[in-house]
N, C-alpha and C positions, 0 to 999 in steps of 0.2 A: 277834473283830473287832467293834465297837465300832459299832450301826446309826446310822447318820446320817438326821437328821430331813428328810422328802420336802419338797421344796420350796425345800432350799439347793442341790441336785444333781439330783433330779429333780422337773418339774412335774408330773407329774400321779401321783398315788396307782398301785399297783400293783393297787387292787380296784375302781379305778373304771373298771366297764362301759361296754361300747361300749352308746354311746344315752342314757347318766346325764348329768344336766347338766353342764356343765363349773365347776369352782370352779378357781379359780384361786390361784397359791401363795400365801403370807400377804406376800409379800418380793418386787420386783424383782429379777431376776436383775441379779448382781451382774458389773466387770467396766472394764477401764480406760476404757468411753465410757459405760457405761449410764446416768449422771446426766447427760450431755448435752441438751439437748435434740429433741424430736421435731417434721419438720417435715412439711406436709401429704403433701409427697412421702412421706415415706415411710411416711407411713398408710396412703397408696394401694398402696405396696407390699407393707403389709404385708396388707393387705385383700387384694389378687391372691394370695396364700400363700394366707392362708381360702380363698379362692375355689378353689385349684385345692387345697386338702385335701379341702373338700368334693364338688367334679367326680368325685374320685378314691376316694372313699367312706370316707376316712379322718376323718369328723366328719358327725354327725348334723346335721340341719336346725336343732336347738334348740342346740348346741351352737355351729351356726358364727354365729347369730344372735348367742348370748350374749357370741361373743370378736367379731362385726363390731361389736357395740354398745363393748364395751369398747377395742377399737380407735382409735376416735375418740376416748374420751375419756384415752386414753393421753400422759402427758406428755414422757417421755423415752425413751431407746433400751431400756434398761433393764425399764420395764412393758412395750413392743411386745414385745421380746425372752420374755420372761413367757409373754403369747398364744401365739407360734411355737414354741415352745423341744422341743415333742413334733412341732411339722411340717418336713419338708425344706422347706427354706428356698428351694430353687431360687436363680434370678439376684436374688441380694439384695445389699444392701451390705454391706460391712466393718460396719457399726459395731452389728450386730444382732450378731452375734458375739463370744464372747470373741479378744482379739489372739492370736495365736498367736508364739512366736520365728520368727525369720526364720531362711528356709533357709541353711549356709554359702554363702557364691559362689563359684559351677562355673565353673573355668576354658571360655572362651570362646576359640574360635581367634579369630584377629583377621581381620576385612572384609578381604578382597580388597581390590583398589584399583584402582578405577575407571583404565581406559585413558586416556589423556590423548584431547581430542577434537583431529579432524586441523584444521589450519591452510587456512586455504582461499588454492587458487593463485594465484587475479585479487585476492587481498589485497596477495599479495607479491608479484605484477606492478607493481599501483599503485603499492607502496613504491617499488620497485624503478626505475620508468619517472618518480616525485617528484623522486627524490634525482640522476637523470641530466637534470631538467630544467637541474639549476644548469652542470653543464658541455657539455651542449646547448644554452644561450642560453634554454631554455625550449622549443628544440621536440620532445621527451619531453612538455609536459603535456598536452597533448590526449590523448594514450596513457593517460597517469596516470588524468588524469581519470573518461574510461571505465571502465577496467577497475577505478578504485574503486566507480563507483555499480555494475558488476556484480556485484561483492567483497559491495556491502553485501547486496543483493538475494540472493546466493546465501546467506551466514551467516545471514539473518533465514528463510531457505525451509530449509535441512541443518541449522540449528543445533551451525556451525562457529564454530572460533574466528578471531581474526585481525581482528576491528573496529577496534582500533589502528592496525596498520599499512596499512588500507584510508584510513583517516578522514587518516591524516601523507599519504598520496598523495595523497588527492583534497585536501587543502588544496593542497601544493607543486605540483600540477597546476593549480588554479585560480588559485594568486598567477603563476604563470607565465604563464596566458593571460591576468589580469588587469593583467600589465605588456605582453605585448606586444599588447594592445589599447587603454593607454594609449602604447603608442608609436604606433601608429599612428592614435590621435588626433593626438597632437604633429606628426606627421608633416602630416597633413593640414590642422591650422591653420595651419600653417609653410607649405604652400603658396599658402595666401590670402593670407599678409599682405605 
């Protein structure tokens, strides 16, 4: 088997000691985003990695200096990647990583389905007591009327359905007492004159 040269596979040397300074590879890790570029966000992310390799005693004092200095001056995803590549990455982005294939897609059952939501009663009382105003001459809309503003009040309080046929009542509820209040204006000018 054929040794492959450290640094295209792995960062850091196999004899380099805990405590040794850190050198870093000759070559950005390579990678379908690593020449992208790098943006403050995610120095700082990467910098929180440093931080919790070194909390964790996985990187000497001189060691996390030399990758916090290198850090900043990191251009693309590719050198950050470099830095990290011997530390668990923790909650990092995509793009410090090589892409991986995507997993096939697992059949999923499919979402239940939502209950229909119930209809509210004094919706379709309004409708109901609207539509009787026209062969009651209009004395249904008073009826109507009401029990649509109760209609509206209770679907806006239950978050019921039924706003439509609340809103067709309480119109034909109100054209009906608005004609038999123009009738009895009429009426009542009609007995002045």
């Amino acid at each position: 088997m054929a040794e492959q040269p450290w640094g295209q596979h792995h960062p850091v040397h196999p004899q380099q000691a805990y405590g040794q300074p850190w050198r870093p590879t000759p070559a950005p890790l390579q990678g379908p985003q690593s020449a992208m570029r790098a943006s403050h966000t995610d120095r700082d992310r990467a910098v929180d990695v440093l931080k919790a390799g070194y909390a964790e005693g996985r990187l000497s004092r001189e060691e996390y200096e030399q990758r916090f200095d290198a850090v900043h001056r990191a251009r693309t995803y590719g050198e950050l990647g470099q830095l990290l590549a011997d530390l668990p990455a923790g909650p990092m982005v995509v793009p410090f990583a090589v892409a991986a294939p995507a997993p096939p897609p697992v059949f999923a059952p499919m979402p239940m389905p939502m209950p229909p939501r119930r209809v509210n009663g004094m919706a379709i009382a309004s409708l109901v007591l609207g539509v009787l105003t026209l062969p009651t001459l209009g004395a249904a809309g008073l009826g109507a009327v009401i029990t649509g503003h109760i209609a509206k009040a209770q679907i806006r309080a239950r978050g019921e359905e039924g706003g439509g046929p609340a809103t067709v009542g309480l119109a034909l509820g109100w054209l009906s007492l608005g004609g038999w209040a123009l009738l009895f204006l009429l009426a009542v000018v009609g007995a002045f004159d």
